[in-house]
C-alpha positions as CSV (number, residue, x, y, z in Angstrom):
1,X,163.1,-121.8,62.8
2,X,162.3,-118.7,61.2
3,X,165.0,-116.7,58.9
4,X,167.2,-113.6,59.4
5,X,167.3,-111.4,56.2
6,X,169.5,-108.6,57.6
7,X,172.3,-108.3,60.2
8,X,170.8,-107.8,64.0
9,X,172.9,-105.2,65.4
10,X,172.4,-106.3,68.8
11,X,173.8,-109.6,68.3
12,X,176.8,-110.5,70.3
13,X,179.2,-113.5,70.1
14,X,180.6,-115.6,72.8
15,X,184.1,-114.7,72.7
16,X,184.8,-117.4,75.5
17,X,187.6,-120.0,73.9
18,X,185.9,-123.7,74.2
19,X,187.7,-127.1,73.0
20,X,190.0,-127.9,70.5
21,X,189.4,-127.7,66.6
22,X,191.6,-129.7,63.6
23,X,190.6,-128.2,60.4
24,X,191.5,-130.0,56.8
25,X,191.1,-127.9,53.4
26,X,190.6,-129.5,50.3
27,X,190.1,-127.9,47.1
28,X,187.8,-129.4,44.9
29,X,185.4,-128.8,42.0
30,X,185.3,-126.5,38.5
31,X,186.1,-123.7,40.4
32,X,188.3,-124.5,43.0
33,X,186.5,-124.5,46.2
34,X,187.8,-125.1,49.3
35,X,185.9,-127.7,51.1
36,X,186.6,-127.4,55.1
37,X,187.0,-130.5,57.2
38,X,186.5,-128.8,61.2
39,X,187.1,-131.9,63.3
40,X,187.0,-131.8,67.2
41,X,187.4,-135.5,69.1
42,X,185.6,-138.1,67.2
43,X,183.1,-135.8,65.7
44,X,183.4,-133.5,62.5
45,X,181.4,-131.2,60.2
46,X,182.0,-130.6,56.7
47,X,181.9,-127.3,55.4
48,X,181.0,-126.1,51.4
49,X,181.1,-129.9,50.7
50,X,182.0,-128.4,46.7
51,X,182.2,-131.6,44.2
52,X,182.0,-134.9,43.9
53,X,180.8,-136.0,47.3
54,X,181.3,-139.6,46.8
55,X,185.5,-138.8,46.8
56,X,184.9,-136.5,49.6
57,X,183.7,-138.8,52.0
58,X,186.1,-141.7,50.9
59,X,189.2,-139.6,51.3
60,X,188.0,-138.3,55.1
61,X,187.3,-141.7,56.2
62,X,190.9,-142.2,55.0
63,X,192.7,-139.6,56.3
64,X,190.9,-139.6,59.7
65,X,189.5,-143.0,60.7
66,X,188.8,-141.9,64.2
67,X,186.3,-139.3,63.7
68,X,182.5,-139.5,62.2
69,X,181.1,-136.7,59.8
70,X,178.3,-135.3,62.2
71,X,176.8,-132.5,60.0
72,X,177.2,-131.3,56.2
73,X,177.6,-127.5,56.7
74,X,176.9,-124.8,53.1
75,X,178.0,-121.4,54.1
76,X,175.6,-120.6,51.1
77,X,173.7,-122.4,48.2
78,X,175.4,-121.7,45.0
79,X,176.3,-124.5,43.6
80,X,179.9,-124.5,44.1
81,X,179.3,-124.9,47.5
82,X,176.8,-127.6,47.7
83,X,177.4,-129.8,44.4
84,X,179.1,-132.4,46.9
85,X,176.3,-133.0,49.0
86,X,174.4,-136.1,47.2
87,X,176.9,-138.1,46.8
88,X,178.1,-137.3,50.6
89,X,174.7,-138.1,51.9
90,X,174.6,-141.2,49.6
91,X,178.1,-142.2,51.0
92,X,177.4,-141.2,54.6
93,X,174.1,-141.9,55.2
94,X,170.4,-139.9,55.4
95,X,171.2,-139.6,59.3
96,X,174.0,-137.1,58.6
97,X,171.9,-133.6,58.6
98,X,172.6,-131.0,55.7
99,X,172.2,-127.9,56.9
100,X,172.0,-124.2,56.0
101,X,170.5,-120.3,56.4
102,X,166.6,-120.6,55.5
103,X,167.2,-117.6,53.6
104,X,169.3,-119.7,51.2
105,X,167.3,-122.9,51.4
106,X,165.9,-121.9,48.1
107,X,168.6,-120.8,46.2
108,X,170.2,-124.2,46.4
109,X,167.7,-126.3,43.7
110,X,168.1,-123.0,41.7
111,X,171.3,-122.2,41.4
112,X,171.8,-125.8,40.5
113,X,169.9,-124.7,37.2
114,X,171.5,-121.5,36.6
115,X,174.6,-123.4,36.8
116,X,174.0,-125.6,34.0
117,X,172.3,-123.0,31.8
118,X,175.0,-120.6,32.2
119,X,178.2,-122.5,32.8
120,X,176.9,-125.7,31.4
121,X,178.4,-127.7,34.4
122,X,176.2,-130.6,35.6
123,X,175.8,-130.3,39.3
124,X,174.1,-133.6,41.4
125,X,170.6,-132.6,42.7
126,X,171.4,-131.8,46.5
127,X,169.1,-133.3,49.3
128,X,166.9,-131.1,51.1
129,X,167.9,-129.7,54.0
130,X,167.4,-131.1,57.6
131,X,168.1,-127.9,59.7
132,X,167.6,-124.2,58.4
133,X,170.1,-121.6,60.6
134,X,169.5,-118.1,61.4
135,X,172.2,-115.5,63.0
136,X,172.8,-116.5,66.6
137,X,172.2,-120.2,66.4
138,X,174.6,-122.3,66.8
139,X,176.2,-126.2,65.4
140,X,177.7,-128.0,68.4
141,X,180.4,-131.2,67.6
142,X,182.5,-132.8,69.6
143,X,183.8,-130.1,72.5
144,X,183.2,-126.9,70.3
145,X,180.5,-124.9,69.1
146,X,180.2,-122.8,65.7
147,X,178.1,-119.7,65.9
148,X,176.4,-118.4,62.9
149,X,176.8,-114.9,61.5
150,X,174.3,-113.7,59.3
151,X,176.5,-112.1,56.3
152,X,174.1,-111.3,53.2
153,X,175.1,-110.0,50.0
154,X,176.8,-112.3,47.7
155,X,173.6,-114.8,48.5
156,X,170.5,-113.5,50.6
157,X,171.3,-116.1,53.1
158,X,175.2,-116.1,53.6
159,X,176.3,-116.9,56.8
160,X,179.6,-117.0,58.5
161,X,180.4,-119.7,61.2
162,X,182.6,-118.7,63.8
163,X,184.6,-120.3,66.3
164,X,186.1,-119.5,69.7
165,X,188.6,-122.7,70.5
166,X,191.7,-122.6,72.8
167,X,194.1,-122.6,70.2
168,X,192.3,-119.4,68.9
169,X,189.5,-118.1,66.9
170,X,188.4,-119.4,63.5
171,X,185.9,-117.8,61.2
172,X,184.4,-119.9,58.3
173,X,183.7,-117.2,55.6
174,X,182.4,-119.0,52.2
175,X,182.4,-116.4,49.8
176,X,181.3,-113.6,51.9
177,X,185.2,-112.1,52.7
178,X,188.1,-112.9,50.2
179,X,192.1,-111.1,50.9
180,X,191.8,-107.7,50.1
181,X,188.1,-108.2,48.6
182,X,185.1,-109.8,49.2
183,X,182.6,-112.3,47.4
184,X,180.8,-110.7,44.2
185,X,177.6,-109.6,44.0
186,X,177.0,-109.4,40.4
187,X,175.1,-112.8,40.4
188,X,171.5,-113.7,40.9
189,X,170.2,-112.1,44.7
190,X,173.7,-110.3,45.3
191,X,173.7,-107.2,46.6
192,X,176.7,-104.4,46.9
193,X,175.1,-102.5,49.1
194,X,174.1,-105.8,51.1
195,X,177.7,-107.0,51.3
196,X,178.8,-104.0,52.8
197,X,176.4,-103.5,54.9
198,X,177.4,-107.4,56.1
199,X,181.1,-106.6,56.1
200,X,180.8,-104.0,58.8
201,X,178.6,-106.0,60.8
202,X,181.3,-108.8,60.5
203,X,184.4,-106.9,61.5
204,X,182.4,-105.4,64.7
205,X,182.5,-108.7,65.9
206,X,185.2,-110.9,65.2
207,X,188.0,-110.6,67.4
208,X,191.5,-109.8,65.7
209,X,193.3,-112.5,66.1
210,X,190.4,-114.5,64.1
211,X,191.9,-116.9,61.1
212,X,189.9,-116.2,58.3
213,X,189.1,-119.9,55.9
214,X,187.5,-118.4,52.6
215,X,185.3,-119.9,49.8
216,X,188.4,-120.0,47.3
217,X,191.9,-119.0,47.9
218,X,193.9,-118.5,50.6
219,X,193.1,-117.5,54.4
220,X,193.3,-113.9,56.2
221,X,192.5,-112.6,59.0
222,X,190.7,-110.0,60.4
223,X,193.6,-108.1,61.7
224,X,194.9,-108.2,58.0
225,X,191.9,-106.8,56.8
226,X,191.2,-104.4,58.9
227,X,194.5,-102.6,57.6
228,X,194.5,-104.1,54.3
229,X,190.9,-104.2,52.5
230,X,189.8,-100.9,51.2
231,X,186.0,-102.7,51.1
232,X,185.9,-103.8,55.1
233,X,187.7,-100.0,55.8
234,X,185.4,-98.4,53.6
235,X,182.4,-100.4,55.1
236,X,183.7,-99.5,59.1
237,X,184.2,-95.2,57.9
238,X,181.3,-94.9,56.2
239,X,178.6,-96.3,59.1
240,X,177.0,-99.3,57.0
């Protein structure tokens, strides 16, 4: 599967609502980030599994007995956002894929060192992945289907994984889109210009009504945005 560095204008989501979605938030790790449980029938994914994977895993098989992690989801490979994934896959098992963009695949072993050099927080060496996404593929559990959004610019590979269900549409936005803001670009392979560029391209597509489940935080959505965040408005005037 080869990777998508930009946006592809042409691309197009399925709007058309399928199956049901129950989503669980935990916040977790030296910087608060929200890990996303997205659970449809017996089958779930987790999203930015953050810290300390072992915990993770033991409190999902507690609070939902009925359903089977499927997938281990990184909606980019800072370390943040993937420090929970060995000790998931050691509690879950090799079968259980870890996936993310190919144009992150490399950040994740090297963010893992910046981490520790700059914030001297000690992160668990992630696996490797199993699956490497690109904008328009999509991650299919249970009766729904995520579809990925290529969103560059806090990370080279940022994605967003959207979700058309019949209680609504649900956007998962990692660090890419924040209330009011969006994810900074100040770090190793971000790009202002990038984000921007990424931001319009978002808010051409999602619908609305779409609940927006950031990084860190709270959630938005794109309605909200649209009239509230002076990046996303400046992004749609000015043609990026």
């Amino acid at each position: 599967m080869t990777a998508t560095s930009s946006p592809d204008s042409a691309f197009a989501l399925d709007l058309t609502p399928h199956g049901t979605l129950a989503i669980e938030v935990v916040e977790n790790g030296p910087i608060q980030t929200n890990t996303y449980f997205a659970i449809s029938g017996d089958e779930a994914v987790v999203i930015d599994p953050a810290w300390e994977g072992g915990k993770l895993a033991a409190h999902f098989a507690e609070a939902h007995p009925d359903a089977r992690i499927v997938a281990l989801v990184c909606t980019h490979g800072h370390s943040d956002h993937t420090g929970g994934l060995a000790g998931m896959r050691d509690a879950l098992g090799e079968q259980v894929p870890f996936i993310i963009s190919a144009d992150d695949a490399a950040l994740v072993d090297q963010h893992i060192v910046w981490f520790r050099e700059n914030w001297g927080i000690e992160t668990e060496q992630p696996p490797a992945p199993d699956r490497l996404l690109a904008e328009g593929d999509t991650i299919a559990f249970g009766d729904v289907r995520m579809q990925v959004i290529a969103t560059p610019g806090h990370t080279p590979g940022g994605i967003v994984l959207f979700c058309a269900t019949e209680e609504g549409d649900v956007a998962f936005c990692g660090d890419t889109l924040f209330p009011g803001s969006h994810g900074r670009t100040d770090l190793p392979g971000g790009s202002e210009t990038t984000i921007m560029h990424s931001l319009a391209h978002l808010f051409r597509l999602l619908p609305e009504d779409t609940i927006c489940l950031c990084g860190h935080g709270p959630s938005t959505t794109v309605a909200a945005e649209l009239e509230n965040n002076p990046f996303v408005r400046r992004a749609l005037r000015t043609g990026y």
